[in-house]
C-alpha positions as CSV (number, residue, x, y, z in Angstrom):
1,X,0.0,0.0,0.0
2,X,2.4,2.9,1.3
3,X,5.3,1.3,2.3
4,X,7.8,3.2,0.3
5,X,7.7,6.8,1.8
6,X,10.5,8.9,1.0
7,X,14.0,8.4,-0.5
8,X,17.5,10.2,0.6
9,X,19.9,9.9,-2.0
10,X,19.8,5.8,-1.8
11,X,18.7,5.6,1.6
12,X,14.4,4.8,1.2
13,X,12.2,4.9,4.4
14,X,9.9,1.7,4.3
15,X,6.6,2.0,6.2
16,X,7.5,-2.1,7.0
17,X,10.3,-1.1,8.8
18,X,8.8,2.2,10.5
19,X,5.8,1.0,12.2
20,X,8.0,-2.3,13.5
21,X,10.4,0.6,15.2
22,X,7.1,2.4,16.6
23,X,6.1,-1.1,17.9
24,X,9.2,-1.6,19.5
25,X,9.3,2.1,21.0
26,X,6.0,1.6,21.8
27,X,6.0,-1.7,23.8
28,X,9.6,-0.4,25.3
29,X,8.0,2.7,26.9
30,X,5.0,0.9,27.9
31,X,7.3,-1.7,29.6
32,X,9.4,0.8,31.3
33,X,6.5,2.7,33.2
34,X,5.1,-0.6,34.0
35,X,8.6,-2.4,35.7
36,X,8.9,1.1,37.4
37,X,5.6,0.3,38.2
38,X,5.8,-2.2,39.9
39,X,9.3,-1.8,41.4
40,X,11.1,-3.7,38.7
41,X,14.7,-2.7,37.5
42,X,13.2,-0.3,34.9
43,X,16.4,1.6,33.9
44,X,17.8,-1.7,31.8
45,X,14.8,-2.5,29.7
46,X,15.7,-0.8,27.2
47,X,18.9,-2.9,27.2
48,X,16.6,-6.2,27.9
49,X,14.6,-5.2,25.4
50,X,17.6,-4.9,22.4
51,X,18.8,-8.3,23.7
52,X,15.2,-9.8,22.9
53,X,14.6,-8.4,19.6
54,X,18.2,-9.0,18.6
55,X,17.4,-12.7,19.6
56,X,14.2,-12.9,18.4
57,X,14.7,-11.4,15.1
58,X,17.6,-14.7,14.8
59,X,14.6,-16.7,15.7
60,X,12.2,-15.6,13.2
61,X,14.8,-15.8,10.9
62,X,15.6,-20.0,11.5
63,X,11.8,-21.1,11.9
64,X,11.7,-19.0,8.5
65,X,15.0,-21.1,6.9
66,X,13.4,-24.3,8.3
67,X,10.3,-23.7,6.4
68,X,12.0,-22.6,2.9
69,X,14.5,-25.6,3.7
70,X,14.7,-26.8,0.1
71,X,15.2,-22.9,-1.3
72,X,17.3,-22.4,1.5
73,X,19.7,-25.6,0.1
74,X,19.4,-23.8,-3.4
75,X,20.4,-20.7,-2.7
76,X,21.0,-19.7,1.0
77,X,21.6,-16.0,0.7
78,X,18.8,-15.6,-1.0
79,X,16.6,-16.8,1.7
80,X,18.8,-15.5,4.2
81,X,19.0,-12.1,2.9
82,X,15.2,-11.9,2.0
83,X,12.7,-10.3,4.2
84,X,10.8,-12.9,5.2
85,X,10.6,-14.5,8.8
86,X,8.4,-16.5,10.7
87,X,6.3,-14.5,13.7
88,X,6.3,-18.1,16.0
89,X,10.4,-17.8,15.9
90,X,10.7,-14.7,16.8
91,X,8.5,-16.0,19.7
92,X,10.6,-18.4,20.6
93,X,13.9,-16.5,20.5
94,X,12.3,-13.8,22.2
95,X,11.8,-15.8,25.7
96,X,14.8,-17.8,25.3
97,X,16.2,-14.6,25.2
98,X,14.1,-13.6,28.6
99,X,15.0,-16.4,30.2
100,X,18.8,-15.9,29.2
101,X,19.0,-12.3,30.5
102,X,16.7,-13.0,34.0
103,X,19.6,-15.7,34.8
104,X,22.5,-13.3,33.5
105,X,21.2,-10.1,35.4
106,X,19.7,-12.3,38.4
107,X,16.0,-11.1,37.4
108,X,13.4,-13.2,39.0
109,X,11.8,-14.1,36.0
110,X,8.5,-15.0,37.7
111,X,8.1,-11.5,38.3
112,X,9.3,-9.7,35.1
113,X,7.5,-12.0,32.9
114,X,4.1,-11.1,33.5
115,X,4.6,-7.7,33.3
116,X,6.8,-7.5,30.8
117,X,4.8,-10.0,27.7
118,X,1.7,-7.8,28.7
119,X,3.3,-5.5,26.1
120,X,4.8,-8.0,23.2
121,X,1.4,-8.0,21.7
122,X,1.1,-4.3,21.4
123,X,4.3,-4.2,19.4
124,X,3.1,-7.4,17.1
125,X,0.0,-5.1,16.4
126,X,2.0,-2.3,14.8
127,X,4.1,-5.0,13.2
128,X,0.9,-6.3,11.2
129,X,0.8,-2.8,10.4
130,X,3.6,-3.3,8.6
131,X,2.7,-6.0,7.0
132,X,-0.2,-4.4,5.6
133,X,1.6,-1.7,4.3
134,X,3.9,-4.0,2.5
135,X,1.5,-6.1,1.5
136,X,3.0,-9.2,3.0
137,X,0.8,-12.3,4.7
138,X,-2.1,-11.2,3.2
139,X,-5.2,-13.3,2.7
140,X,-7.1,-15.8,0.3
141,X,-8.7,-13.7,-3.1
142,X,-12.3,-12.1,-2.0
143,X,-15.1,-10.3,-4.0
144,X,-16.1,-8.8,-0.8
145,X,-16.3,-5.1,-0.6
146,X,-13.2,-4.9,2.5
147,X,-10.9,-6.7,-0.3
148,X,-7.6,-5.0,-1.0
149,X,-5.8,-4.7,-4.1
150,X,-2.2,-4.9,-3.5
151,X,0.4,-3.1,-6.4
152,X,2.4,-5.3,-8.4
153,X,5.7,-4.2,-6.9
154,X,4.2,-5.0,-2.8
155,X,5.2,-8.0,-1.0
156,X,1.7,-9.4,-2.1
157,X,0.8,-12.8,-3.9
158,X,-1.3,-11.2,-5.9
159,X,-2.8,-7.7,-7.5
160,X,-6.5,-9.3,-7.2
161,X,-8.4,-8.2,-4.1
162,X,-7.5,-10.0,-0.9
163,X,-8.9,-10.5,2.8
164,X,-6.5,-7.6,4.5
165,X,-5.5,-10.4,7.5
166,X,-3.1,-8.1,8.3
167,X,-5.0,-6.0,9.7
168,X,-7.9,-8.6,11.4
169,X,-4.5,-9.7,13.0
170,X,-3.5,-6.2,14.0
171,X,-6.8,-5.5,15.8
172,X,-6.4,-9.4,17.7
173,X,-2.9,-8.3,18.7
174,X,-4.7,-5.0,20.3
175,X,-7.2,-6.6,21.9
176,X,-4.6,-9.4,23.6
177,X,-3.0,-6.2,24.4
178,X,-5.8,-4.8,26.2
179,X,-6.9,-7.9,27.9
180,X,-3.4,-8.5,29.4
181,X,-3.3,-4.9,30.4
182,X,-6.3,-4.9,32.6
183,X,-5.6,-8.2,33.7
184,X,-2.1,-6.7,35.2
185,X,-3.9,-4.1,36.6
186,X,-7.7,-5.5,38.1
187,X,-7.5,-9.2,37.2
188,X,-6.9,-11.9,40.6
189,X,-4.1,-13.6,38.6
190,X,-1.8,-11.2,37.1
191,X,0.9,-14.0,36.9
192,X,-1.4,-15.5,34.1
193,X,-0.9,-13.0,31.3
194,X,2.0,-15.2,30.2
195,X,-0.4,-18.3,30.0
196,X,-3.1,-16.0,28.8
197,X,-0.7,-14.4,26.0
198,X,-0.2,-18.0,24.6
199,X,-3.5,-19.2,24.7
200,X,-4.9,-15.7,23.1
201,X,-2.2,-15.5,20.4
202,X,-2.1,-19.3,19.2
203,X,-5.7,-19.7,19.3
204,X,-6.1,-16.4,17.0
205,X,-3.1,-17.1,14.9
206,X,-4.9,-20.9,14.5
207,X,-7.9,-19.3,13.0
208,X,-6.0,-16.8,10.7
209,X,-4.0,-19.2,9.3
210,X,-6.7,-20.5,7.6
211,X,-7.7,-16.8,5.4
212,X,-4.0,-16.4,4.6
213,X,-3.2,-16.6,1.0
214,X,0.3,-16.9,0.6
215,X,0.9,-20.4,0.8
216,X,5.2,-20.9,1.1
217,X,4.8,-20.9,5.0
218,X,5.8,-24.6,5.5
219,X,3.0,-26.9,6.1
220,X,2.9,-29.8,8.7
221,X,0.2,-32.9,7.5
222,X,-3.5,-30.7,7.2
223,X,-2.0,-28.0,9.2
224,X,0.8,-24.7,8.3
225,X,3.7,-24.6,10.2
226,X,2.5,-21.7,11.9
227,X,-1.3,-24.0,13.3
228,X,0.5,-26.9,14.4
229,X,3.3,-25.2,16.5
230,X,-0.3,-23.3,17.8
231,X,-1.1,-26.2,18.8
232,X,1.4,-26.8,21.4
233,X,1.8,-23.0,22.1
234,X,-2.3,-23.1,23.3
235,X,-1.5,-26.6,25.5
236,X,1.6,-24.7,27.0
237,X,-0.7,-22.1,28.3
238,X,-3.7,-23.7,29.5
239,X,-1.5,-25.9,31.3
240,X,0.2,-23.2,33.0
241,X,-3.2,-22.0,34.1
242,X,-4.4,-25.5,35.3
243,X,-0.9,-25.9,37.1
244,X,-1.5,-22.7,39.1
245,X,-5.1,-23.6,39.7
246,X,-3.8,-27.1,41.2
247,X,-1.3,-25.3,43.4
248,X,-4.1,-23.2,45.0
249,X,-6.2,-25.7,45.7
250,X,-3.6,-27.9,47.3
251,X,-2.9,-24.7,49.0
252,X,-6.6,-24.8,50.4
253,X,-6.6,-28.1,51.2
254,X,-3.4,-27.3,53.8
């Protein structure tokens, strides 16, 4: 759509890349108030943050290499040096990378972590922003009247109208966003929004999956890449829910 902007001599400003950095300023600010907040080490997560997204970016960028395998074998720089990366990756990476950092800098991750995914959402949903504006993971063909006609140089499949999931992703990432949010702030569990942020994000991603039109995203038996790893990404989380809930009621039982 817009994603080239503006050009300096060679230098060209992509929307893509703009509303990622707004995402990631976005989600760092929000994280900062909240760890100060809630009497966290606020003044290094920034640095936490850079770690993560360094990590998580490497992430995105194998689970999208293991997909492409057989192009990848062909020509590995061209895969390598493409823009394409897989979101579940970066997912990964991203609390490897938590977990890595908590143990390096003695955090107690059990109390950063709730806090501190309440945000990753919000800076997914100005990511799909992105996306949109690229025209990358967008959806099956429509006649509908919300179909979007992506140019022939965008990131798109096609130039034929298409279900914007980009932006029905967006607006999911928001709402996750805003559920984890007042769940940190009036919910009884705050320590959930890391189960909660799995079970919300697979189950959503799950269902999107299936209007997607771009179909080199790896597939595993009936389901993409992306729906089965959901799979186990939605188990993860409910059992972290149902482990907790165990735990109290032993506790009442005491």
């Amino acid at each position: 759509m817009l994603n080239d902007w503006f050009s300096i001599g060679p230098l060209t400003v992509h929307g893509y890349g703009v509303m990622i950095a707004v995402g990631i300023l976005a989600a760092v600010g929000m994280a900062e108030k909240l760890a100060k907040e809630y009497d966290l080490d606020y003044k290094n997560i920034d640095a936490f943050a850079l770690f993560v997204v360094v990590l998580g970016y490497v992430g995105a960028k194998a689970l999208y290499v293991l997909t492409n395998l057989d192009a990848f074998m062909i020509s590995p720089a061209s895969v390598l040096g493409s823009g394409g990366w897989v979101v579940y990756g970066g997912i990964i990476g991203g609390l490897l990378a938590a977990l890595v950092w908590c143990k390096w800098k003695k955090w107690d991750f059990r109390k950063y972590f709730p806090i501190l995914i309440t945000v990753v959402p919000l800076a997914q949903a100005f990511g799909r922003i992105g996306c949109f504006m690229a025209g990358c993971c967008a959806g099956m063909k429509t006649d509908a009247w919300f179909g979007v006609s992506f140019p022939s140089d965008s990131l798109c499949w096609t130039t034929d109208p298409v279900i914007p999931t980009q932006l029905i992703s967006a607006a999911g990432d928001f709402a996750i966003f805003a559920f984890l949010y007042w769940n940190l702030k009036h919910g009884k569990h705050r320590e959930d929004n890391g189960a909660w942020y799995l079970i919300l994000y697979s189950l959503g991603r799950f269902m999107i999956e299936f209007l997607r039109g771009d179909m080199i995203r790896g597939e595993v038996g009936p389901f993409s890449t992306s729906q089965f790893i959901s799979i186990f990404i939605f188990l993860i989380g409910a059992w972290l829910i149902h482990n907790r809930q165990q735990k109290e009621e032993k506790g009442k039982e005491v």
